[in-house]
C-alpha positions in Angstrom: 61.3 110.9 69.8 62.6 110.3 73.3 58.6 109.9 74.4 58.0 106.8 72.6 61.8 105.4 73.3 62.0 101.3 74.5 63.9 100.9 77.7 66.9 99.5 77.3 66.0 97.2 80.5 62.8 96.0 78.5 65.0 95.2 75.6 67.5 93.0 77.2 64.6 91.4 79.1 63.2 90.5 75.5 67.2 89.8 74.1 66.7 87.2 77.3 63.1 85.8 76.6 63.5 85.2 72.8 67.3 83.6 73.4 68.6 86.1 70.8 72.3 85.7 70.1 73.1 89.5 71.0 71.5 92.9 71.9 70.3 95.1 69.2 68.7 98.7 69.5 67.2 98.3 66.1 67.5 100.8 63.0 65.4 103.7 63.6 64.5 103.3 66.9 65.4 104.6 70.0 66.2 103.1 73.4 66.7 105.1 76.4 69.0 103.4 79.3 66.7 103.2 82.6 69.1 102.1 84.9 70.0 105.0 87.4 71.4 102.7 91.0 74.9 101.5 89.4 73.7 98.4 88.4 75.8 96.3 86.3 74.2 95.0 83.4 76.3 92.2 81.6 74.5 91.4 77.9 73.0 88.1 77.6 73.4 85.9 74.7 77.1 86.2 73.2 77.1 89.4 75.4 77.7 91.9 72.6 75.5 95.2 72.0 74.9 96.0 68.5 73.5 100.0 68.0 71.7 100.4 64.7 69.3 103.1 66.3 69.8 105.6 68.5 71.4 104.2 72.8 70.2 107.2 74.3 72.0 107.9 78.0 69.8 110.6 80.5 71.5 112.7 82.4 70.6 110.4 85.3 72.2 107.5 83.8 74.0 105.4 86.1 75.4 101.9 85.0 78.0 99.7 84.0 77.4 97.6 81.2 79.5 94.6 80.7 79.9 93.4 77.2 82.0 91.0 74.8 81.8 93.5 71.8 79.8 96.7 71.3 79.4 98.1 67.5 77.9 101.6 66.8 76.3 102.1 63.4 73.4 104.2 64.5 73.7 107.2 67.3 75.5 106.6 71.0 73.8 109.5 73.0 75.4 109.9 76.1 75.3 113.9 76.7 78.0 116.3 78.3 77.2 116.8 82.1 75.7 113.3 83.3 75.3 114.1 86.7 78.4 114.3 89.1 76.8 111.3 91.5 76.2 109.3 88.6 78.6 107.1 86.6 77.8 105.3 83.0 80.5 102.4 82.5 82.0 100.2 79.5 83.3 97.0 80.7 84.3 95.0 77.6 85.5 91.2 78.1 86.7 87.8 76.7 89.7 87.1 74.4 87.0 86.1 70.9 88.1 87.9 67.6 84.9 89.9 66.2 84.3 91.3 62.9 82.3 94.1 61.8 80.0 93.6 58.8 78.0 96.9 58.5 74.3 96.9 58.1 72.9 98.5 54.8 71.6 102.1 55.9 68.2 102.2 56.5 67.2 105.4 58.1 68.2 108.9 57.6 69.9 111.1 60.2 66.9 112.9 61.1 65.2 110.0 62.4 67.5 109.4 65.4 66.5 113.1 66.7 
């Protein structure tokens, strides 16, 4: 499944082109995070991350990702042992109230494997 994932830099590129409102790893997909210098990635649009899929972190993972809100519904992969050098970051900001308003389920378990 990891194969055929979307990059998560190819899928903020197209949160950007398309002027979507947030980030969204879709419902049974999978995006794998491709950033491995430290960047730091703030979300564009109203800078939240919405994971209905499966956020999948390689053990070369290296990032900071600066967002307003982030809500997991799907799978948040990030496995024991990223490497010692490497460093994957939450940065959450602004003072906005959000409100969760779940998705109805539309893939099994086994599809985020």
């Amino acid at each position: 499944f990891l194969a055929n994932a979307t990059p998560l830099s190819s899928l903020i590129n197209s949160a950007i082109a398309s002027s979507l409102d947030h980030v969204v790893v879709p419902c049974g997909s999978c995006v794998t995070v491709d950033y491995t210098d430290s960047s730091t990635v703030t979300l564009p649009g109203d800078g939240s991350l919405h994971i209905k899929g499966r956020l999948h972190f390689p053990y070369a993972s290296s990032v900071k990702l600066n967002a307003t809100a982030i809500f997991v519904e799907g799978l948040l992969d990030i496995p024991h042992g990223i490497n010692d050098d490497k460093e994957v970051k939450f940065s959450l900001y602004g003072s906005d109230e959000w409100y969760y308003y779940p998705h109805e389920m539309c893939t099994s378990y086994g599809d985020m494997n």
